[in-house]
C-alpha positions as CSV (number, residue, x, y, z in Angstrom):
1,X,5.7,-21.6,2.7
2,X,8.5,-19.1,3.3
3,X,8.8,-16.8,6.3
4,X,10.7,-13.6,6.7
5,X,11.1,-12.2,10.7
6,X,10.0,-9.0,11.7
7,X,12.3,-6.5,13.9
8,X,11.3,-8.4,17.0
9,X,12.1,-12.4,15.2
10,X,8.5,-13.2,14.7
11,X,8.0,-15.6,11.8
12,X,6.0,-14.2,9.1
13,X,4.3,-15.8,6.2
14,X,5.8,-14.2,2.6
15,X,2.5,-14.2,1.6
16,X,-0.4,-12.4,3.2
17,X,-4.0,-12.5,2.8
18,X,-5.6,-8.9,2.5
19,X,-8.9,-9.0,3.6
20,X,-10.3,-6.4,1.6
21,X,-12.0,-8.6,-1.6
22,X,-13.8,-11.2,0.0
23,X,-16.6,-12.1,-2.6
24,X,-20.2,-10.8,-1.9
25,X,-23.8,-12.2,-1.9
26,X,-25.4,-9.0,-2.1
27,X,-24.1,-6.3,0.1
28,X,-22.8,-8.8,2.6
29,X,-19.8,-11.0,2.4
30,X,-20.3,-14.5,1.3
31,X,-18.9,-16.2,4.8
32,X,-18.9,-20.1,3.9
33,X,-16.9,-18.8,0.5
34,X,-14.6,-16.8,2.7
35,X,-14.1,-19.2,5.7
36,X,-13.0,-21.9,3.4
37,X,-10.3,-19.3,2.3
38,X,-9.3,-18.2,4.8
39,X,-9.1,-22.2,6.2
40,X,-7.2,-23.3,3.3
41,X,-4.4,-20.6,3.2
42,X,-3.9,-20.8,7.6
43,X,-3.5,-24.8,7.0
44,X,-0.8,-23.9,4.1
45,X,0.9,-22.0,6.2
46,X,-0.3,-18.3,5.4
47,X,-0.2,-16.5,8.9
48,X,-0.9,-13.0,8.2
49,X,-4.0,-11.0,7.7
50,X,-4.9,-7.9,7.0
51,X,-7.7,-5.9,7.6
52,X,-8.9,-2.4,8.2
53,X,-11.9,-0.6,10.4
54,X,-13.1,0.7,6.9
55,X,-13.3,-2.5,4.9
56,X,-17.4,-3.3,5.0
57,X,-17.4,-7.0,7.2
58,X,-14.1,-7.9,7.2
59,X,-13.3,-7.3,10.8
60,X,-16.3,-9.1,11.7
61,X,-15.5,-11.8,9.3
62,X,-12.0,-12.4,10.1
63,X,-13.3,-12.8,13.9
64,X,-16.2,-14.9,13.4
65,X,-14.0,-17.1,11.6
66,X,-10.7,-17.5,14.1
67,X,-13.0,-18.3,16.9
68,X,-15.4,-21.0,15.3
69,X,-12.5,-22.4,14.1
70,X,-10.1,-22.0,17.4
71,X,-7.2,-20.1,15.4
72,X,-6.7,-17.1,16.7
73,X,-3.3,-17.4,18.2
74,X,-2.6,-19.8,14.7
75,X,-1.8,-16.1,13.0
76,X,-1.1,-12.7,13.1
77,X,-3.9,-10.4,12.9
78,X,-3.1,-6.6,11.4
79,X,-5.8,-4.1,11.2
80,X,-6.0,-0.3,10.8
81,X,-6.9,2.9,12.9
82,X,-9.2,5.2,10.8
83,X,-6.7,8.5,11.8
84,X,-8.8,10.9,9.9
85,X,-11.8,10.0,11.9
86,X,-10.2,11.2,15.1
87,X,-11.2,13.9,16.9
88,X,-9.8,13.4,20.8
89,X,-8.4,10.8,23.2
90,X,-11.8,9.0,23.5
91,X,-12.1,8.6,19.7
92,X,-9.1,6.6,19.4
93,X,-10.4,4.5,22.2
94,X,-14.1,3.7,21.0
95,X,-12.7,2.6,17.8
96,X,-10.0,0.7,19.4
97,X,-12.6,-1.2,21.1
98,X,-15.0,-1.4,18.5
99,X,-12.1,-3.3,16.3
100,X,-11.3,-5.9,19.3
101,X,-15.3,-6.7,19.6
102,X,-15.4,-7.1,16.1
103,X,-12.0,-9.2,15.6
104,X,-13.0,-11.3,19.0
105,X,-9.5,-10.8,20.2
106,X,-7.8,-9.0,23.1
107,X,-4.8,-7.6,21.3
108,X,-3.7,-6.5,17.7
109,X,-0.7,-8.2,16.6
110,X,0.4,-5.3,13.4
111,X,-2.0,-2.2,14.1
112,X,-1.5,0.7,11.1
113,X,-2.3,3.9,11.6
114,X,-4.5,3.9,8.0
115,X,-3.3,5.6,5.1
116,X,-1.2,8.4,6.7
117,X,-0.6,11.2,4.6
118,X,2.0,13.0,5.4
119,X,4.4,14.1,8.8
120,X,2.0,17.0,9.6
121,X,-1.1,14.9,9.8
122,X,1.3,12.4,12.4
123,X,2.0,15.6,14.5
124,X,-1.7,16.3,14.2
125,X,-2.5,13.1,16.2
126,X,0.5,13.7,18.5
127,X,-1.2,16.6,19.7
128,X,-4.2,14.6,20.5
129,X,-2.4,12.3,22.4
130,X,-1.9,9.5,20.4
131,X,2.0,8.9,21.5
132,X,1.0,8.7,25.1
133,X,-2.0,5.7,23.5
134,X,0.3,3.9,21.6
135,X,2.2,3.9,25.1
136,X,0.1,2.4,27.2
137,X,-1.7,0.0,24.7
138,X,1.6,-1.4,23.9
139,X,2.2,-1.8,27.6
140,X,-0.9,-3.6,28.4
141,X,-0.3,-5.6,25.3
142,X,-3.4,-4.9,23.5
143,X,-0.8,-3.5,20.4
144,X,2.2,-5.3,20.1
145,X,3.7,-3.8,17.3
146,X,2.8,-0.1,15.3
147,X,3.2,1.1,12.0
148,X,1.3,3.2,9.0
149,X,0.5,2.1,5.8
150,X,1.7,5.1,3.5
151,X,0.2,6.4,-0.2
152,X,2.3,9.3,-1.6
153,X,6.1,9.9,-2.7
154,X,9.7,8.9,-1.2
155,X,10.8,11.9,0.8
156,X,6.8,12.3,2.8
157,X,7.3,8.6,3.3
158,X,11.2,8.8,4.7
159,X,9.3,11.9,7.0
160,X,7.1,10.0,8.5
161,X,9.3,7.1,9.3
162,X,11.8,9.5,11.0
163,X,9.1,10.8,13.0
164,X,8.3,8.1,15.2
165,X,10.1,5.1,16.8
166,X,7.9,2.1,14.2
167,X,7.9,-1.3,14.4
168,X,7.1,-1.3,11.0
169,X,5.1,0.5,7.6
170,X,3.4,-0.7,4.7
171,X,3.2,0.4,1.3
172,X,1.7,-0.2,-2.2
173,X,5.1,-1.1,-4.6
174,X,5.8,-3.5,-7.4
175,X,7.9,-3.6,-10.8
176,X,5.5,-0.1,-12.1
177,X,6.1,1.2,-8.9
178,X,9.6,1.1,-8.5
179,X,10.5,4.7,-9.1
180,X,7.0,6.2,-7.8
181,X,5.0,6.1,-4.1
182,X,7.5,5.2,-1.4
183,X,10.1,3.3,-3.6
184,X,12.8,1.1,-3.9
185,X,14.7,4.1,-2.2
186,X,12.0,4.2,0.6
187,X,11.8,0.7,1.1
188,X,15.8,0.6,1.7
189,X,15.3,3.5,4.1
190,X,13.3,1.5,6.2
191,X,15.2,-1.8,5.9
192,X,18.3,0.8,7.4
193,X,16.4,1.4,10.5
194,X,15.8,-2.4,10.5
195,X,11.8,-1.9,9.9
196,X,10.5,-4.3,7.9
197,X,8.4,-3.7,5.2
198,X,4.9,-4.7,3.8
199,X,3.8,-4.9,0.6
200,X,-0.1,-3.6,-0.1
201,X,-1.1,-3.5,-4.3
202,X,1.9,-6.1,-5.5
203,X,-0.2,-6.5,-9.1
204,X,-1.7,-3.1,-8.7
205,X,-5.5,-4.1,-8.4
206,X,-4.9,-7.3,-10.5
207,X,-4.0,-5.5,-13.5
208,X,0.3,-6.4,-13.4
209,X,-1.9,-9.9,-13.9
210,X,-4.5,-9.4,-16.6
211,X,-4.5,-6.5,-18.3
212,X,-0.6,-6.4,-19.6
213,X,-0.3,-5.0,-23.0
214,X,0.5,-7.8,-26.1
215,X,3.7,-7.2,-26.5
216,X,4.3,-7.3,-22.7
217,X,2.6,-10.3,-22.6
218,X,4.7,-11.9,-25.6
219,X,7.7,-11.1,-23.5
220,X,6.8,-12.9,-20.7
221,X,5.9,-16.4,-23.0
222,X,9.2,-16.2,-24.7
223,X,11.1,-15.8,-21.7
224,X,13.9,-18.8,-21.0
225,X,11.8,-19.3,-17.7
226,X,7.8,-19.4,-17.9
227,X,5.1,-17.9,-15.5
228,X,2.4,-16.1,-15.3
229,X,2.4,-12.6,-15.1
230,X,0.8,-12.5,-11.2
231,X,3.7,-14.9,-10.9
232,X,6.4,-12.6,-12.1
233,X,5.6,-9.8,-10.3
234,X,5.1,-11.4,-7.0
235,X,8.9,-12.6,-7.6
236,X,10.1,-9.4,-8.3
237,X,9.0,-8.6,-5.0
238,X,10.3,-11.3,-3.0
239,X,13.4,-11.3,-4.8
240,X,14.2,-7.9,-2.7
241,X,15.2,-9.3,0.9
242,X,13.7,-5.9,2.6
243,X,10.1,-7.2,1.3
244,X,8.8,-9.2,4.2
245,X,5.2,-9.5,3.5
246,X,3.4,-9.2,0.3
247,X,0.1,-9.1,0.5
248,X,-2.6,-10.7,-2.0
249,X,-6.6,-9.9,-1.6
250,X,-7.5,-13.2,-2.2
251,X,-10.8,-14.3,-2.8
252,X,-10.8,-17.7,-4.5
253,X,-9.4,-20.8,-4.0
254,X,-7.5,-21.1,-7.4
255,X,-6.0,-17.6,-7.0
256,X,-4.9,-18.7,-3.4
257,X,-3.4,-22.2,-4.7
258,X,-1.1,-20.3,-7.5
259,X,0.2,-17.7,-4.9
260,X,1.0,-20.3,-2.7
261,X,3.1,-22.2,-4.8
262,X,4.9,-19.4,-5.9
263,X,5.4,-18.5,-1.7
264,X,6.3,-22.1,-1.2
265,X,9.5,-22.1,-4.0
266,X,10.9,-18.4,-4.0
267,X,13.9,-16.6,-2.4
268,X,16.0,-13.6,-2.2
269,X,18.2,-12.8,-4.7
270,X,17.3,-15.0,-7.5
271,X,16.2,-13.0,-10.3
272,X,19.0,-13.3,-13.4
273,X,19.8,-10.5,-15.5
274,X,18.2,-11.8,-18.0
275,X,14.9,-12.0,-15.5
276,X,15.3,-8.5,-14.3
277,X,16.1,-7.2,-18.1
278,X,12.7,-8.8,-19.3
279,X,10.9,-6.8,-16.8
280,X,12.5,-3.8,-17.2
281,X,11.3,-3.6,-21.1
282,X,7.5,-4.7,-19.6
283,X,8.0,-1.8,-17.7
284,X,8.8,0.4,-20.7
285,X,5.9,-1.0,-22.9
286,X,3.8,0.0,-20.2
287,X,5.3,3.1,-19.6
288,X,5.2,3.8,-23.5
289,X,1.2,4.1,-23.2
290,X,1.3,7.2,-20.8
291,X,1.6,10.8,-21.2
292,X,4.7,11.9,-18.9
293,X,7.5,10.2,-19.2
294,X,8.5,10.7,-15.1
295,X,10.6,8.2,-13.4
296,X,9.2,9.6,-9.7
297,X,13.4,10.9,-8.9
298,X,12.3,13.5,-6.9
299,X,15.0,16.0,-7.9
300,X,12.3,18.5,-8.6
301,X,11.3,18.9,-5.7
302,X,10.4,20.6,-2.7
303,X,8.4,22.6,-4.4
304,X,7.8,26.3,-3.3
305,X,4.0,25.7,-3.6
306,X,4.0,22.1,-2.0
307,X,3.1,20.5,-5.1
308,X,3.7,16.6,-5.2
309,X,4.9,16.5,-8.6
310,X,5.8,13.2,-8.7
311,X,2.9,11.9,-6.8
312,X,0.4,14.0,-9.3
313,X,2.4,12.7,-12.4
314,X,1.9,9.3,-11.3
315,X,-1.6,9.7,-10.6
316,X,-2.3,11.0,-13.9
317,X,-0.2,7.8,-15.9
318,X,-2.5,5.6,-13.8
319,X,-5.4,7.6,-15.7
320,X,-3.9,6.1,-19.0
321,X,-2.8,2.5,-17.7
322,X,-5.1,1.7,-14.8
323,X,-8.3,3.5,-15.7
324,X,-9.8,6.6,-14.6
325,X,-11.4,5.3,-11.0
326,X,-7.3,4.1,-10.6
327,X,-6.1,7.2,-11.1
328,X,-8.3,9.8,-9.7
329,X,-8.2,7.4,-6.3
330,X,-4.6,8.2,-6.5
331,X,-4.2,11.5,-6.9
332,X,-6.8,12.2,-3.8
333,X,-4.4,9.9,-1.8
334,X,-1.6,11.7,-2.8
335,X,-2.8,15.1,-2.3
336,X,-6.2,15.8,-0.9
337,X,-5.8,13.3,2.2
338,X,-2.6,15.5,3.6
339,X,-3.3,18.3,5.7
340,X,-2.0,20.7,3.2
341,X,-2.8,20.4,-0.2
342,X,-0.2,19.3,-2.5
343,X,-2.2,19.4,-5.8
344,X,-1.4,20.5,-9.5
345,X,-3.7,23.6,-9.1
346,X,-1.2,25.1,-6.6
347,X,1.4,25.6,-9.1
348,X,2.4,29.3,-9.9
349,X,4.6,28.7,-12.4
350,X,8.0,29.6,-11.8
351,X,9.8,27.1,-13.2
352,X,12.0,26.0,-10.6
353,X,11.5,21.9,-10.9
354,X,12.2,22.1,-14.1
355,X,15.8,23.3,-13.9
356,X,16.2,20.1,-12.2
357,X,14.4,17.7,-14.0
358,X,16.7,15.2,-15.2
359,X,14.6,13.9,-18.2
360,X,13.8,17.5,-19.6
361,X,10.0,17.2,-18.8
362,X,7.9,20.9,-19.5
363,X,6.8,20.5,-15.7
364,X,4.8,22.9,-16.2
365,X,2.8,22.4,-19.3
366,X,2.3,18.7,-18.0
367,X,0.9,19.9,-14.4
368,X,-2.0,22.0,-16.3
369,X,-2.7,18.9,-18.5
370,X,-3.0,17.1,-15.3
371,X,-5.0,19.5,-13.3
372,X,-7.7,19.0,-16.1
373,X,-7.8,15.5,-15.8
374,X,-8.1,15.0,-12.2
375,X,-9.0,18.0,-10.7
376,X,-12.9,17.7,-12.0
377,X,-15.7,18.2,-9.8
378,X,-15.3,14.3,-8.4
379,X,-11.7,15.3,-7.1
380,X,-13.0,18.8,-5.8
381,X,-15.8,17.3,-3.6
382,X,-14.0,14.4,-2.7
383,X,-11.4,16.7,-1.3
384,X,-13.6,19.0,0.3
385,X,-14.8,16.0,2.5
386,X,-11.1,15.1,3.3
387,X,-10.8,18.4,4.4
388,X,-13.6,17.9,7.1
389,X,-11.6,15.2,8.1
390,X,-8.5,16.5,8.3
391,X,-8.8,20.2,9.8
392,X,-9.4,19.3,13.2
């Protein structure tokens, strides 16, 4: 296995096991499955996992399983507050407390404040308190570190990471995302401040593995150098030395075995031309099967209207190359789960983005195609009910 250290010199696994996907008997998780998983990585030298307050079980899994098997302090746990379930003080500290019962710890090693949106929803939980928290449970040592895991586009992202002093941030990127979410330019932002980085979606729901087009697949078996397509794009990844941990949801022991192999033999910087040129046209044949060509630049933008016109436009190519769920889970992220909306539907027309658009896109024309894609009833009462959560 290959580590990477963290701001602070802790030695960090490459790869990390997301405990979102455990397999399921029923509506529970299937725990002898997942404990031999979980078992097998940790004894292979995987030493960082990921969890949430949201993810059904997995707290409670992840728990059960370190202290049956005495390996707590064997790892690094990282789990997430729920923000947009915070109303006061006391809210922050029953969930706090509800994750320790449920991870049978006494500290969190990585603790993400889940999914923040955007700067406004951070000063939100500033005025709550949450500074002062963060404080105090730092100082008692019940958080070591604290960070955000991020959805949404380069310059929200570069906000938020100016707004507070973070140990670190996580966010979804891989070779389709290079241009789009927080970036390649967000990722180097970070690795400025000397934050590392973590790495959530690295095959973007297993589909960079299994569902390449032909051609893209014919690419990748001609190559000079063979392997898979998981394997690929998990090189990509670690062949950028501001990628610390990339994490991989797991959830057999085959799937573990490959990823390992490929964390075992990798290092920074050794992608060819050749290797990086053979992604690139991947890239392109995907890109070729969705509707607007946008690179996610950003030189539209701000937008007078708050529009996130690079995050709707990448929400609505994941309609066309991910699948409709894929998308539409996007485009909430990117604009309902902000305290302001930043969707399509606020546009007014005037024009201004597209005087800057360096690839000549009808900005305009394309915003209405994608309001009618993903602005259906779905989006509108799925956004209603992040509204709820994110007025107080």
């Amino acid at each position: 296995m290959n580590y990477r250290t963290d701001r602070y010199g802790n030695k960090l696994s490459v790869l990390g096991f997301g405990c979102m996907r455990f397999k399921r008997k029923g509506a529970k998780i299937d725990y002898e499955k997942a404990e031999k998983e979980i078992l097998h990585a940790i004894n292979h030298g995987v030493n960082y996992f990921d969890s949430a307050y949201i993810y059904p079980g997995s707290e409670v899994l992840l728990g059960e399983v370190l202290e049956k098997n005495g390996l707590r302090d064997k790892i690094y746990i990282a789990t997430k507050l729920p923000h947009y379930l915070i109303k006061s003080r006391e809210t922050m500290d029953k969930l706090f407390e509800e994750q320790l019962k449920r991870l049978r710890t006494d500290h969190i090693d990585y603790y993400l404040m889940h999914m923040l949106a955007d700067k406004e929803t951070w000063e939100r939980l500033c005025s709550l308190g949450i500074s002062d928290w963060i404080r105090e449970k730092k100082e008692s040592g019940a958080i070591r570190q604290i960070g955000f895991s991020y959805h949404g586009n380069t310059d929200s992202y570069i906000a938020i990471l100016d707004a507070y002093d973070w140990d670190f941030s996580m966010i979804q990127y891989n070779y389709m995302d290079e241009h789009s979410q927080a970036g390649r330019r967000g990722l180097h932002y970070a690795a400025q401040k000397g934050l590392p980085v973590f790495i959530m979606e690295p095959l973007r729901g297993g589909r960079l593995a299994h569902n390449l087009p032909k051609e893209a697949e014919k690419l990748m078996e001609n190559h000079k150098v063979r392997r898979t397509p998981a394997e690929w794009a998990f090189r990509w990844l670690w062949n950028q030395p501001e990628v610390t941990v990339v994490l991989s949801g797991m959830n057999s022991l085959e799937m573990i075995d490959e990823n390992l192999r490929t964390a075992s033999n990798v290092s920074a910087g050794e992608f060819t031309e050749e290797d990086t040129e053979m992604l690139q046209k991947v890239t392109a044949i995907i890109n070729a099967k969705i509707p607007v060509g946008c690179t996610g630049c950003g030189y539209c933008m701000p937008c007078p209207m708050q529009v996130d016109i690079p995050g709707t436009f990448a929400a609505y190519n994941r309609l066309y190359s991910d699948g409709r769920f894929t998308g539409l889970k996007e485009y909430l992220m990117c604009t309902a789960l902000r305290k302001n909306s930043t969707a399509a539907s606020r546009c007014v027309g005037c024009g201004k983005c597209e005087t800057h658009c360096p690839q000549a896109i009808p900005i305009r024309k394309e915003l209405k195609n994608a309001q009618k894609e993903l602005e259906g009833a779905l989006y509108k009462t799925a956004a209603k009910l992040a509204k709820l959560f994110t007025k107080f």
